[in-house]
C-alpha positions as CSV (number, residue, x, y, z in Angstrom):
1,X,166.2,112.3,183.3
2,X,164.1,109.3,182.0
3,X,163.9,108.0,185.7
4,X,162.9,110.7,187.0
5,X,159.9,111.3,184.5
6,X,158.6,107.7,184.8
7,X,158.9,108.5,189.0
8,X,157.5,111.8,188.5
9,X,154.7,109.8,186.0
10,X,153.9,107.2,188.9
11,X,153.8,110.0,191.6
12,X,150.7,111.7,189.5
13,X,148.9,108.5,188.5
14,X,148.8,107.7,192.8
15,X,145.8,107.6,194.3
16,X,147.6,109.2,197.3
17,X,148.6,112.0,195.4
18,X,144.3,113.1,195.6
19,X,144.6,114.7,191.6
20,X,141.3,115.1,190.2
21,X,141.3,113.8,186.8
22,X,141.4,116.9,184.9
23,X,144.6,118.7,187.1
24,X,146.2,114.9,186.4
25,X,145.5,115.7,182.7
26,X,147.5,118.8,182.9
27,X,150.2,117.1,184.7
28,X,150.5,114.6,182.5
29,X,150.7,116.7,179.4
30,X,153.1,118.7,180.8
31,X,155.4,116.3,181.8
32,X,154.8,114.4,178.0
33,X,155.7,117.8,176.7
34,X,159.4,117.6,179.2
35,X,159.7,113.9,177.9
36,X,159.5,115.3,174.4
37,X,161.8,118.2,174.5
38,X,164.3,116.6,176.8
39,X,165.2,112.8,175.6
40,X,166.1,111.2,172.6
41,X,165.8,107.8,171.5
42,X,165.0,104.5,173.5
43,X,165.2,106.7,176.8
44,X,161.8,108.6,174.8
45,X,160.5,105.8,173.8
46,X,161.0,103.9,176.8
47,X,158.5,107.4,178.6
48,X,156.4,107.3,175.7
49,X,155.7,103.4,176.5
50,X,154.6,104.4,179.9
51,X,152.3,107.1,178.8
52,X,150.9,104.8,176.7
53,X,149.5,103.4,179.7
54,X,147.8,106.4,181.4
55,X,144.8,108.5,180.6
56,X,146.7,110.8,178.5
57,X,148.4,108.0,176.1
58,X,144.7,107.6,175.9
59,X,144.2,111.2,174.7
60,X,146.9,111.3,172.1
61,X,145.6,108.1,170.8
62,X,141.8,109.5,170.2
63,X,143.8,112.6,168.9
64,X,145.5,110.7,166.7
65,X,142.2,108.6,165.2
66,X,140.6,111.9,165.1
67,X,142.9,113.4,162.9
68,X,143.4,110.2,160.7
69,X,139.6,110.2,160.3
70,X,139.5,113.8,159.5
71,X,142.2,113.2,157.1
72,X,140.1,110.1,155.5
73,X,136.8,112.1,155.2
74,X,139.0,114.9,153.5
75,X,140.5,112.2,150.9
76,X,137.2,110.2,150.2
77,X,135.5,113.7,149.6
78,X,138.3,114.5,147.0
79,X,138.1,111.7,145.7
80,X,134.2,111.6,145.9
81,X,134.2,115.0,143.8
82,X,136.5,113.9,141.4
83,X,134.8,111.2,140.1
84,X,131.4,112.9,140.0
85,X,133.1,115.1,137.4
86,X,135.0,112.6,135.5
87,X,131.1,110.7,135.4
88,X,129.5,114.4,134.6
89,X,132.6,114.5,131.6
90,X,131.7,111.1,130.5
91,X,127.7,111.8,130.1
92,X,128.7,115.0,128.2
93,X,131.2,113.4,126.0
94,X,128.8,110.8,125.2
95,X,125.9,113.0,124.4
96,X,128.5,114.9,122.0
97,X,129.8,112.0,120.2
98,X,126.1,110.9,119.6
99,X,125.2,113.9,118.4
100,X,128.4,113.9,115.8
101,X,130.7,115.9,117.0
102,X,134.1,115.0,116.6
103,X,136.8,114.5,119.1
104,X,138.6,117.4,118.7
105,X,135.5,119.4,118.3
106,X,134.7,118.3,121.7
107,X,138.2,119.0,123.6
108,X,137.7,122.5,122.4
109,X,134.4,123.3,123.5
110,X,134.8,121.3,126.8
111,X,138.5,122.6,127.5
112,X,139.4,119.2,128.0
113,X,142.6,117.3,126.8
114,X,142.1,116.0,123.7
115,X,144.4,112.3,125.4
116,X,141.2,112.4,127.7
117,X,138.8,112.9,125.3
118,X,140.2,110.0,123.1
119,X,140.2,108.0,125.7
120,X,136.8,108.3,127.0
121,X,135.5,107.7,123.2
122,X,137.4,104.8,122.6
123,X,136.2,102.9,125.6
124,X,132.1,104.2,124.6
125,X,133.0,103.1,120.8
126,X,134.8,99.3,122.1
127,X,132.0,98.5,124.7
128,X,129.2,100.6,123.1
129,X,127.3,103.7,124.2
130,X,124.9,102.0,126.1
131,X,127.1,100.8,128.7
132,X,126.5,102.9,131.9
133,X,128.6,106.2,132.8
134,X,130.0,104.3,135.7
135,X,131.0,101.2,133.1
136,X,132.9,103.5,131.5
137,X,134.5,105.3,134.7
138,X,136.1,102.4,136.0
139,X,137.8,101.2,132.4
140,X,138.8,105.0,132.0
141,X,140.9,104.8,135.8
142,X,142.2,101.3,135.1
């Protein structure tokens, strides 16, 4: 079966065979989606090797950067959001604590774990409320 793919494989790439580029396409997917169902092991990866070399390996492989970017841009915008509110958290519990309030005071009224609030006020009472809110983000992840 593996043969006869990687023929069938060399048969569409031909310039004989006078495929327009997008029918190849087809062809090529179709037969990837054969290679898939019907072999296991080095036999498939021995197909997928040779696919690798044609316009669709090509395809999967912009798929598969596509989807990795996609997947990045999802991540770093997670990410991105959850550190804007740890920094808006910080600034608030800062204010508070300047103002008087007690920890505890200010768990409750932000809804916040009182482990995160005692955190966030031991690092602004050790290095001093006038380091910056971003100062303080990176000692509170460490």
């Amino acid at each position: 079966m593996e043969e006869r793919i990687c023929r069938s494989l060399d048969l569409i790439r031909c310039q004989e065979a006078g495929l327009e580029k997008e029918e190849r396409q087809r062809m090529e997917s179709i037969l990837y989606a054969f290679a898939v169902k019907l072999l296991k092991g080095k036999a498939l990866e021995k197909v997928k090797e040779r696919f690798g070399m044609t316009l669709l390996g090509e395809m999967l492989v912009a798929d598969g950067e596509r989807k990795g970017l996609e997947k990045g841009l999802e991540k770093g915008l997670l990410e991105g959001r959850q550190e804007g509110e740890t920094l808006k958290l910080i600034s608030l519990i800062r204010k508070m604590t300047l103002r008087e309030f007690q920890e505890d005071q200010i768990a409750d009224l932000l809804g916040e774990e009182r482990s995160v609030v005692r955190k966030i006020c031991g690092i602004l009472s050790r290095e001093g409320y006038q380091v910056s809110d971003e100062d303080v983000y990176r000692e509170y992840m460490r």
